[in-house]
C-alpha positions in Angstrom: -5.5 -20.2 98.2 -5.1 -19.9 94.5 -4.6 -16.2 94.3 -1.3 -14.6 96.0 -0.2 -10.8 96.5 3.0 -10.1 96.3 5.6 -6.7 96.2 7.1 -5.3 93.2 10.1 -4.2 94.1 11.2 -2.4 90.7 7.8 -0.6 89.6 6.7 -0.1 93.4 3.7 -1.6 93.1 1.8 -4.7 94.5 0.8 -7.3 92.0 -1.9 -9.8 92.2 -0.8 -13.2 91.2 -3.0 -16.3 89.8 -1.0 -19.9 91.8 -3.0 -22.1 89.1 -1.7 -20.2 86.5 2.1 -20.4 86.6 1.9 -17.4 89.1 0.8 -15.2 86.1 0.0 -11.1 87.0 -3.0 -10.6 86.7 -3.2 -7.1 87.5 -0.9 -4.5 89.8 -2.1 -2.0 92.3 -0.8 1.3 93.9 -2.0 0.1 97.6 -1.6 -3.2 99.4 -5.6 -3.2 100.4 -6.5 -3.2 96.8 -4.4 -5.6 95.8 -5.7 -8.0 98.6 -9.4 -6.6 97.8 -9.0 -7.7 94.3 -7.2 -11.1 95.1 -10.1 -11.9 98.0 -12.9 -11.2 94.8 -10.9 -13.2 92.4 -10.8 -16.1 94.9 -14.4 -15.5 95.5 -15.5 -15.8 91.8 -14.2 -19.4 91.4 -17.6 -21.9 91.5 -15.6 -24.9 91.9 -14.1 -23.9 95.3 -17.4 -23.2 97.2 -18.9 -26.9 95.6 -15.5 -28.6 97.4 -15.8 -26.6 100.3 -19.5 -27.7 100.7 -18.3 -31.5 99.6 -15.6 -31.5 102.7 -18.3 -30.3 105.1 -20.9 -32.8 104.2 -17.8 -35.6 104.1 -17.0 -34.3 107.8 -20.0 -34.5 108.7 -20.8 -38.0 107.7 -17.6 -39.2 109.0 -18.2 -38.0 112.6 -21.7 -39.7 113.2 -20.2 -43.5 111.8 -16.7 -42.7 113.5 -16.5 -45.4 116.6 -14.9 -44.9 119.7 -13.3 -47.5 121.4 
């Protein structure tokens, strides 16, 4: 997952971080549910993981009908 939530101890308050990005902040949130809301949408937006995630399936699937068993 590219996008992490994690505690900020000093300002009390739960920041949304960005993996791909050095861990940058990309924005900081009074409730743990919003933080995770916002770090779910952000995943969400990113085009290139729903193209892999449909690549790997169709890989799968191709590799289970030619896989023999012997």
């Amino acid at each position: 997952m590219r996008y992490s939530v994690r505690y900020e101890c000093g300002s009390k308050r739960w920041a949304v971080l960005d993996g791909q990005m050095g861990n940058k902040v990309l924005a900081t949130h009074d409730s743990k549910g919003a933080a995770y809301d916002q770090a779910y949408i952000e995943e969400n937006k990113q085009p290139n993981n729903h193209a892999d995630v449909r690549r790997l399936t169709q890989l799968r699937s191709l590799l289970s009908r030619n896989a023999v068993l012997g």
